[in-house]
C-alpha positions as CSV (number, residue, x, y, z in Angstrom):
1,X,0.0,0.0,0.0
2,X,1.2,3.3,-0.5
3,X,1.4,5.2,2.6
4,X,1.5,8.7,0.6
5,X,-2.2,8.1,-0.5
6,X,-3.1,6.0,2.9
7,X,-2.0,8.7,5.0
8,X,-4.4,11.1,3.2
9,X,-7.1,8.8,3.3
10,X,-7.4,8.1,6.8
11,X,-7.4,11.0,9.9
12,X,-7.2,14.0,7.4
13,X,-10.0,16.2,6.5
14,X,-11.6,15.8,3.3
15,X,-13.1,18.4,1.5
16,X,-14.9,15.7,-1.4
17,X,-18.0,14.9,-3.0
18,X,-20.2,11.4,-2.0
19,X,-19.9,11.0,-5.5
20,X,-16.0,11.4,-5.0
21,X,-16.0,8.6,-2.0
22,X,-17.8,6.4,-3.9
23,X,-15.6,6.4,-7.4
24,X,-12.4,6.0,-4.6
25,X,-13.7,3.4,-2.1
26,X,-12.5,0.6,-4.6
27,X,-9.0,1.4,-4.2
28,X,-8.9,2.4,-0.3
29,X,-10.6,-1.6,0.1
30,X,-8.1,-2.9,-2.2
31,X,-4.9,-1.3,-0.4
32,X,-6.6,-2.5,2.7
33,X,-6.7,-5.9,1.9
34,X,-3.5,-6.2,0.4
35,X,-3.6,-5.0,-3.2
36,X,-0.5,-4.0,-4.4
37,X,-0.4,-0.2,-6.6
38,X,1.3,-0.8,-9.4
39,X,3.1,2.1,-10.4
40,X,1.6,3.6,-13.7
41,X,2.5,6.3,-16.2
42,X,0.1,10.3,-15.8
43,X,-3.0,10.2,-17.9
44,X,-2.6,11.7,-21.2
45,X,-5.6,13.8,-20.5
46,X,-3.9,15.1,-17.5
47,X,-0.8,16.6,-18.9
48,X,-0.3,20.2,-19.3
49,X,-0.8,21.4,-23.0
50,X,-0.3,24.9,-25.3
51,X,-2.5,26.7,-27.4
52,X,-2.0,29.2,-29.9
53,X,-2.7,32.5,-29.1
54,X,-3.0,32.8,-33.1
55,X,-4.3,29.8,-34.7
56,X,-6.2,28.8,-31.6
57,X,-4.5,25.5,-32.1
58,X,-3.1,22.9,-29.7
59,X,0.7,22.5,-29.2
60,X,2.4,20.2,-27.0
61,X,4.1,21.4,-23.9
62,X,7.6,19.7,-23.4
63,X,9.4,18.4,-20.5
64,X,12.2,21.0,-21.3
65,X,9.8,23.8,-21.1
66,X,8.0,21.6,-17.7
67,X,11.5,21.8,-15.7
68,X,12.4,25.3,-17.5
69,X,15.7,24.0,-19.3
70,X,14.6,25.5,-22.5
71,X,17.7,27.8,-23.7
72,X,15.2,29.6,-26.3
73,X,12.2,30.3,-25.5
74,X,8.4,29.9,-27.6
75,X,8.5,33.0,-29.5
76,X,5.0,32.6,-30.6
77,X,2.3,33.6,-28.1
78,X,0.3,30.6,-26.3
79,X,-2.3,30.0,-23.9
80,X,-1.2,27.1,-20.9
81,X,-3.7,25.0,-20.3
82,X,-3.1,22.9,-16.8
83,X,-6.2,19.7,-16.3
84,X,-6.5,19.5,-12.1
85,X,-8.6,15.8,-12.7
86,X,-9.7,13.1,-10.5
87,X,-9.2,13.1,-6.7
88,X,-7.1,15.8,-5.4
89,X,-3.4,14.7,-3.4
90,X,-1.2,16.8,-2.3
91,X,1.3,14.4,-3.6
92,X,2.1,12.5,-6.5
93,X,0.3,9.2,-6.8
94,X,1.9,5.7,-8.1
95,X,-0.9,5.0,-10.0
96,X,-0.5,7.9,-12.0
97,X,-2.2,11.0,-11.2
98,X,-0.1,13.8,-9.7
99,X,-0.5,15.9,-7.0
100,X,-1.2,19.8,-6.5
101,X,2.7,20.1,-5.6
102,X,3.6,19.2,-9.2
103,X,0.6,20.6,-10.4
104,X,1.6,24.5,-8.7
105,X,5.1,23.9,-9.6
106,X,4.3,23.3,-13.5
107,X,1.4,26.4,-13.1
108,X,4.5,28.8,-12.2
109,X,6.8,27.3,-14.6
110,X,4.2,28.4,-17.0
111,X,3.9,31.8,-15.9
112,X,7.4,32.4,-15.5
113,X,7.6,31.9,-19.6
114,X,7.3,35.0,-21.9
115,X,5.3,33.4,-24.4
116,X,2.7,32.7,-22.0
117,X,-0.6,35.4,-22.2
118,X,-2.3,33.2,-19.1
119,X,-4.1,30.0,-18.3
120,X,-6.6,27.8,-18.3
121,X,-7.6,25.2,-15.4
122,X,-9.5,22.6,-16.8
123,X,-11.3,21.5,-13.9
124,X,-13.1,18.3,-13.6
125,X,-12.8,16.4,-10.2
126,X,-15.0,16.3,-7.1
127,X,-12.6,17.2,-4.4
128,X,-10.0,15.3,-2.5
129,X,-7.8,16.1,0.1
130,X,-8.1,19.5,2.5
131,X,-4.2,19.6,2.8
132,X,-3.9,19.3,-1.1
133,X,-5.8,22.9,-1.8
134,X,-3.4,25.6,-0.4
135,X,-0.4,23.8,-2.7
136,X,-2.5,25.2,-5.8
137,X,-4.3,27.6,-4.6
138,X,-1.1,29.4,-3.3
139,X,0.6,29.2,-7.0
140,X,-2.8,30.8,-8.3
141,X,-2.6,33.9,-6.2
142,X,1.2,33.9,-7.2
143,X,0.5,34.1,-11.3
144,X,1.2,37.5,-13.1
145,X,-0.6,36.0,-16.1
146,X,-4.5,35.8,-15.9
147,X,-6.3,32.5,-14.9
148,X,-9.5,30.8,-16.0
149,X,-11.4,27.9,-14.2
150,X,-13.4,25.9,-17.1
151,X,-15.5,23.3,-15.5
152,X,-15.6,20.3,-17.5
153,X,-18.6,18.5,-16.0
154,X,-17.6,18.2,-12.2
155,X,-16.1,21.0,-10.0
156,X,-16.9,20.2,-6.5
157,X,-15.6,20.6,-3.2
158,X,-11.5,20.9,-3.2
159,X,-11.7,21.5,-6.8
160,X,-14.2,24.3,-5.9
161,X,-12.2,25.6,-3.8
162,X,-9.3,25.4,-5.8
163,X,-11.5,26.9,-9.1
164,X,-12.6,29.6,-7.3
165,X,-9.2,31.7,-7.3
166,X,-9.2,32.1,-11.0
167,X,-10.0,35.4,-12.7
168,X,-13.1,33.9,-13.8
169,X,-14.9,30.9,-13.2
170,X,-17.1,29.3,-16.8
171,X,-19.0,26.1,-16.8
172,X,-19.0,23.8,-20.4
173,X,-23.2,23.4,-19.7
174,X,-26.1,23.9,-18.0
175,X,-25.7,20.4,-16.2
176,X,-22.2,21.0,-14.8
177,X,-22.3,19.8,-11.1
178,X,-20.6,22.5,-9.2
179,X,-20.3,23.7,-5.1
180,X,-20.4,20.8,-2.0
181,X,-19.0,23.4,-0.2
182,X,-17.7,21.5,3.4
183,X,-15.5,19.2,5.1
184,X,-15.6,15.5,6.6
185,X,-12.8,13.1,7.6
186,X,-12.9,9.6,8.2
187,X,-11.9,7.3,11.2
188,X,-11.5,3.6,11.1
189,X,-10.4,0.9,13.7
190,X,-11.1,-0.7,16.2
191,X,-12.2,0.1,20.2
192,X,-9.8,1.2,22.3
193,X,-10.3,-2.0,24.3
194,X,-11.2,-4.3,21.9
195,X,-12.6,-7.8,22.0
196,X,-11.3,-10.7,20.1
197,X,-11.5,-10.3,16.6
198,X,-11.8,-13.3,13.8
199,X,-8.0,-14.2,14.3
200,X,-8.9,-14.7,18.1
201,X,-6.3,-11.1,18.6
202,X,-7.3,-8.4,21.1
203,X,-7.1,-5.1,20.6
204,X,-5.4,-2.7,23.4
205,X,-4.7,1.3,23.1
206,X,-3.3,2.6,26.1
207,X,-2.1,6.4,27.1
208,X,0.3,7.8,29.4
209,X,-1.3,9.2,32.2
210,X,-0.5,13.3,31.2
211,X,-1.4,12.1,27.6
212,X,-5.5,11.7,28.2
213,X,-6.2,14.2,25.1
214,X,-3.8,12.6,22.7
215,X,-6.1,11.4,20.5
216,X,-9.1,12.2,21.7
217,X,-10.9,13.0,18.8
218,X,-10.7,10.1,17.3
219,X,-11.1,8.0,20.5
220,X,-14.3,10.0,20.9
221,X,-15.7,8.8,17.5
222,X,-14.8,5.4,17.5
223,X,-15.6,4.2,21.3
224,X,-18.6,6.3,22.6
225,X,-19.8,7.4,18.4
226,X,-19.1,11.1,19.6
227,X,-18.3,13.6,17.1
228,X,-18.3,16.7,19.3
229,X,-14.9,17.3,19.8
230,X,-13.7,16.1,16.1
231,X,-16.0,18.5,14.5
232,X,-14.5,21.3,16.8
233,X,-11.1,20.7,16.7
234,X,-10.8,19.8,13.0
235,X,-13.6,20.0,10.8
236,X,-14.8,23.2,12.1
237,X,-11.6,24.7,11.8
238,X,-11.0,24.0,8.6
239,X,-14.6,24.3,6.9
240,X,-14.8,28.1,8.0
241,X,-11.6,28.8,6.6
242,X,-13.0,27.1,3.6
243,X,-16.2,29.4,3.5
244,X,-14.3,32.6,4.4
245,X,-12.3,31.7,1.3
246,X,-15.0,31.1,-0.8
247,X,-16.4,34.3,-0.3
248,X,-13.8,36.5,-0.4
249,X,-13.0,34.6,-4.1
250,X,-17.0,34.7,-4.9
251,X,-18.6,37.9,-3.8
252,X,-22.1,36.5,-5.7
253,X,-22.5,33.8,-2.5
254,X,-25.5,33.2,-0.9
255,X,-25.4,31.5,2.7
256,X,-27.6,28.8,0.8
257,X,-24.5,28.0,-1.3
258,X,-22.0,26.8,1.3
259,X,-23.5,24.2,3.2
260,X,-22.4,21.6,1.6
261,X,-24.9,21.2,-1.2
262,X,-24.1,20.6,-5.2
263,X,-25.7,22.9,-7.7
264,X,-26.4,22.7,-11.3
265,X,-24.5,25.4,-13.2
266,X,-27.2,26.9,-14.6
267,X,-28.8,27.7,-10.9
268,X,-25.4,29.3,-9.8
269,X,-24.3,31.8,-13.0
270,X,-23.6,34.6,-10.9
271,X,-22.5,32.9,-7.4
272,X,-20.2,30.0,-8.4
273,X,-19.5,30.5,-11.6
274,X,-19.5,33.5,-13.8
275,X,-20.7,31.9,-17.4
276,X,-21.1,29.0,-19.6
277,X,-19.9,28.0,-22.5
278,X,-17.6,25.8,-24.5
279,X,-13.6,25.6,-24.2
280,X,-13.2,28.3,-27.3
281,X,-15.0,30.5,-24.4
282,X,-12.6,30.2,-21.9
283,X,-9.7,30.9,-24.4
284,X,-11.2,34.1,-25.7
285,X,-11.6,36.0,-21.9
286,X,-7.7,34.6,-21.5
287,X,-6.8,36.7,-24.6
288,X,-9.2,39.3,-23.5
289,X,-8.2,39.8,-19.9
290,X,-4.0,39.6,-21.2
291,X,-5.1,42.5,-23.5
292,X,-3.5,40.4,-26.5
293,X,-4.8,41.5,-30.3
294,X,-4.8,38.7,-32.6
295,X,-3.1,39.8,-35.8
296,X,-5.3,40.2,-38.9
297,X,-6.3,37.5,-41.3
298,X,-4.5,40.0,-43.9
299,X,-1.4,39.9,-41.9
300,X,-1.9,36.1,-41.5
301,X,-2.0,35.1,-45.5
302,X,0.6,38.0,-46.2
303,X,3.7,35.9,-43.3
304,X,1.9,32.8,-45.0
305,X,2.2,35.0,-49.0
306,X,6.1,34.9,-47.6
307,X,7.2,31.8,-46.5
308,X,5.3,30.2,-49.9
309,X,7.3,32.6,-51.7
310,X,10.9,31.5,-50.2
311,X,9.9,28.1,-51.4
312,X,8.6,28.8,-54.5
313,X,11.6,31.4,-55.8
314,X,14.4,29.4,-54.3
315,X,13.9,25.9,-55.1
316,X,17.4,25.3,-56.3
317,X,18.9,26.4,-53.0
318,X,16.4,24.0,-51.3
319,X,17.5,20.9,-53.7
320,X,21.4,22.2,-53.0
321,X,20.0,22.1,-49.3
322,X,17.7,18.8,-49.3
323,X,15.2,20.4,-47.2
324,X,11.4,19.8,-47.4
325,X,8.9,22.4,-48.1
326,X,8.0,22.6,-44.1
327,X,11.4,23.0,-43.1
328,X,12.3,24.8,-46.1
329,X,10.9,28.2,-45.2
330,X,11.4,32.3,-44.4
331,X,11.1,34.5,-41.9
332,X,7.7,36.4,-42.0
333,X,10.0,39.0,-43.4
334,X,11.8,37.1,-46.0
335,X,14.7,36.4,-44.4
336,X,16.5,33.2,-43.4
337,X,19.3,31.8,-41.3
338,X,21.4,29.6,-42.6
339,X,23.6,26.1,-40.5
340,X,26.9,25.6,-40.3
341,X,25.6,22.2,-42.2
342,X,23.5,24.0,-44.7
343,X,26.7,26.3,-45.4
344,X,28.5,23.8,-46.2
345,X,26.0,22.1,-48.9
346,X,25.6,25.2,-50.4
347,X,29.4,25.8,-50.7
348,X,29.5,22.1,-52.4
349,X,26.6,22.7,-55.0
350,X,27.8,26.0,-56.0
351,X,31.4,24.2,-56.6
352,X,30.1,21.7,-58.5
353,X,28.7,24.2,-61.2
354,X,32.4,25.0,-63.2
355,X,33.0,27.3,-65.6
356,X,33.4,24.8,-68.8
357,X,29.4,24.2,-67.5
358,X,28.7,27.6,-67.4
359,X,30.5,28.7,-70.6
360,X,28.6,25.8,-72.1
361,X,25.1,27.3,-71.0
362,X,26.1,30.9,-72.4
363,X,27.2,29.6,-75.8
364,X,23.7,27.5,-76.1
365,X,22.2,30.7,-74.6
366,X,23.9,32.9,-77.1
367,X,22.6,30.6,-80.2
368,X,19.4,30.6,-79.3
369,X,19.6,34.5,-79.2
370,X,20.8,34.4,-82.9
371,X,18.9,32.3,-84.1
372,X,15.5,34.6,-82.3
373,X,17.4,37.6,-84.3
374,X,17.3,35.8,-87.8
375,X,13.9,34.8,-87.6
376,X,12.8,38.5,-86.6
377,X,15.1,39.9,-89.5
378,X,12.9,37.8,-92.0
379,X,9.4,38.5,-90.4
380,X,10.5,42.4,-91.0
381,X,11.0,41.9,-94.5
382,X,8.1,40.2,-95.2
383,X,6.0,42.7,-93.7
384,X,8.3,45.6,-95.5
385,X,7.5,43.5,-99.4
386,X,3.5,43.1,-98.4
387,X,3.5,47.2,-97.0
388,X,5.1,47.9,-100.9
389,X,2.2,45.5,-102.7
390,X,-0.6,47.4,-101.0
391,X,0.4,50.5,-101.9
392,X,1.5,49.7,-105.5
393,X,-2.5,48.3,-105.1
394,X,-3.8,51.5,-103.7
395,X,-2.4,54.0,-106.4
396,X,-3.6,52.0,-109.6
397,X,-6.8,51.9,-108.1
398,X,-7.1,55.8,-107.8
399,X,-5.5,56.3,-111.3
400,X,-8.4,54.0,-112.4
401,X,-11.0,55.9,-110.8
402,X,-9.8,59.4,-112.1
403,X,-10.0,58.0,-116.1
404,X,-13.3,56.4,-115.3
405,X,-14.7,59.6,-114.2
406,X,-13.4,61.4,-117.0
407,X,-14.5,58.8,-119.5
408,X,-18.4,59.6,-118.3
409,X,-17.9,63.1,-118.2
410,X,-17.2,62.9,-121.9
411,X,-19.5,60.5,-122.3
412,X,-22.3,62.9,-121.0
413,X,-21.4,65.9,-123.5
414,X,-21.8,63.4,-126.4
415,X,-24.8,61.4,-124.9
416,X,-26.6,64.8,-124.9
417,X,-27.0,65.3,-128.5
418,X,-29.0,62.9,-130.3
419,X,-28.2,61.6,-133.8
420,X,-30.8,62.8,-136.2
421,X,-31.6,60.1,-139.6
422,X,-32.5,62.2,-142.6
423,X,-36.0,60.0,-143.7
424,X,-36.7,60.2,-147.4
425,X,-37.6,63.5,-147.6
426,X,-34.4,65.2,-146.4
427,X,-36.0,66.0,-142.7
428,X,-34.0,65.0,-139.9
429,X,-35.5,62.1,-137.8
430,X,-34.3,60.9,-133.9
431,X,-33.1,57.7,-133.7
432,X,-30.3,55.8,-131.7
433,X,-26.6,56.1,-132.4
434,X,-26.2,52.7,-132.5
435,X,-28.4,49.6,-133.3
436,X,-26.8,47.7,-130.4
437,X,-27.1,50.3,-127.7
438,X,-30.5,52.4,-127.4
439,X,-28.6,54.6,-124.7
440,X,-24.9,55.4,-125.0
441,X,-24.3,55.2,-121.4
442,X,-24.1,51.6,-121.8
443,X,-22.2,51.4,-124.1
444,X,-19.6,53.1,-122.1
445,X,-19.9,51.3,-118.7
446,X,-19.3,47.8,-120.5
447,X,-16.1,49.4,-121.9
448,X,-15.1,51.0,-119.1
449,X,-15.7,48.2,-116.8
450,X,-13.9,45.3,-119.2
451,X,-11.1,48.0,-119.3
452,X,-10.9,48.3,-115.4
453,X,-11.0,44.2,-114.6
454,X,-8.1,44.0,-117.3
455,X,-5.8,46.8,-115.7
456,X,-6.4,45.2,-111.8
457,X,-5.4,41.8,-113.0
């Protein structure tokens, strides 16, 4: 049995949930009859995580950054997010959960890191041990950066307690089970004076004579079943501090609130928590109460315009290089900082190009020049010969036109006087000028126009 989690168990204050006792009384029976804890390795779902302060994405939070060994730190702003899940210790369990200790030491290595704008406690647990809430608690009050509580499902009790130091407190629904506000602790054993038990063994527990309050408490409640003096000596003690706590963190409290009772969310907006809504809520009032602007989706596709253009103008250096297109990329600005290692393969690509290869490339290039210059020579002169034809055209037609138009202007002084017949009698008679042609007009056009097709052909 493991005497870190047994110890808490047994003679310690609780601040937990039924609910809590009932999800742990498997394991307290087991280690009580023997069942060995094997030693296991922490929950995925209960390690510390990033997110983007930009993309709103998830990163992963390393063990470098966890024990603050990074030389260089995230340049990119992030959100921490820190799950406090299942029962609370104060100490690290074998079975795989740890305990608020680690929990407060990775909250302030967190805070302590520039990139950080603040935090997020994802909070889903129904309480656990009293002595476990000031290690927490403590390293809450201590954070420069701002910190959320977002209940995911179960915040009662310790985790109550410890939820209600954040900046702001925001439940994931309506249904969330929140509050059970109070303390208990639990005694076992047997009778000071005991009677045989199954193994025929009797039971003695005996006091030095000055000693007759040492253990009186718990003497009280297991021989006589009287609670007085545990309730006022322990539970009281610590259940008030609990309340003044709660209070002075939740200034919406109403005396019905901190007896001991568990809420629904949705009946507490107000008093024990301040909102609800999903995870992307809790995020946003992190930015909001850091005071961080997200840059602008212009801003965004222009860094993202950049780093596509360093791959796309300088694919040469990134085959010289070997790199992929991910780990191929600028600066938002353009710029890039070259290895010792990527120094040296570019020193040993641009060798490999001599200058028989390049003289080689310029004579090709040079041919290919001459051979663009010949063929534009021969286009001009092509166009110079059909220039000539058109106007050679152009002037024959207007010489054409001019003797046409003097041919029926001649043609109209004869056409006006007719030709006169002299009929038997020596008078003068009208007739045509010709059998053929009844006007002379048309005579003229035929010759004209077999005149003009012969001079255009």
């Amino acid at each position: 049995m493991q005497y870190s989690v047994a110890k808490e168990i047994f003679g310690m204050p609780w601040q937990i949930s039924a609910m809590g006792i009932q999800q742990y009384h498997p394991v307290v029976a087991g280690m009580l009859n023997g069942a060995v804890i094997s030693e296991e390795a922490e929950p995925r779902e209960n390690l510390n995580y990033l997110i983007s302060a930009n993309t709103l994405t998830p990163m992963a939070w390393s063990e470098e950054n966890d024990e603050g060994q990074d030389e260089e730190p995230n340049k990119e702003k992030v959100i921490h997010v820190l799950p406090v899940r299942g029962v609370m210790m104060k100490h690290d369990m074998m079975c795989g959960p740890r305990g608020t200790r680690t929990l407060a030491n990775r909250l302030m290595s967190a805070d302590a890191d520039e990139s950080v704008l603040g935090h997020i406690l994802l909070i889903e647990g129904p309480g656990g041990s009293s002595n476990a809430v000031p290690e927490l608690a403590d390293a809450i009050k201590e954070c420069k950066k701002p910190v959320v509580a977002w209940v995911d499902g179960l915040m009662c009790s310790a985790h109550m307690y410890v939820g209600s130091y954040a900046n702001e407190i925001i439940a994931s629904r309506a249904t969330d089970l929140v509050g059970c506000i109070g303390t208990l602790i639990v005694f076992q054993g047997r009778k000071s004076k005991s009677d045989e038990d199954f193994f025929n063994v009797r039971e003695v527990t005996i006091y030095a004579d000055e000693a007759f309050e040492k253990n009186e408490e718990y003497e009280k409640a297991i021989n006589d079943f009287d609670f007085k003096l545990t309730k006022e000596h322990i539970l009281n003690p610590h259940n008030q501090q609990f309340v003044n706590d709660i209070k002075a963190n939740r200034p919406g409290v109403e005396d019905k609130h901190l007896h001991g009772r568990t809420f629904p969310a949705s009946e507490v907006v107000g008093a024990l928590v301040d909102s609800i809504g999903p995870f992307d809520t809790a995020v946003k009032r992190v930015l909001a109460l850091s005071d961080y602007k997200q840059p602008s989706a212009s801003n965004s596709t222009q860094a993202a315009g950049n780093k596509n253009n360093s791959i796309m103008k300088f694919k040469l250096v990134q085959s010289a290089l070997g790199l992929s297109d991910e780990d191929f990329v600028a600066e938002a600005d353009g710029r890039r900082t070259f290895t010792q290692e990527e120094m040296e393969a570019l020193e040993t690509a641009l060798g490999q190009n001599n200058s028989e290869e390049l003289q080689s490339q310029l004579e090709t290039a040079n041919e290919t020049i001459g051979q663009r210059d010949e063929t534009i020579a021969d286009l001009n002169t092509q166009l110079e010969t059909a220039n000539s034809t058109v106007t050679e055209r152009d002037e024959t037609i207007e010489t054409l036109n001019g003797e046409i138009a003097d041919l029926k202007n001649d043609a109209a002084d004869t056409g006006a006087q007719l030709h006169k017949k002299s009929d038997g009698d020596g008078k003068n008679k009208e007739g045509a000028i010709s059998e053929k042609y009844d006007n002379p007009f048309d005579a003229l056009d035929e010759v004209a126009q077999e005149y003009l097709g012969k001079s255009v052909k």
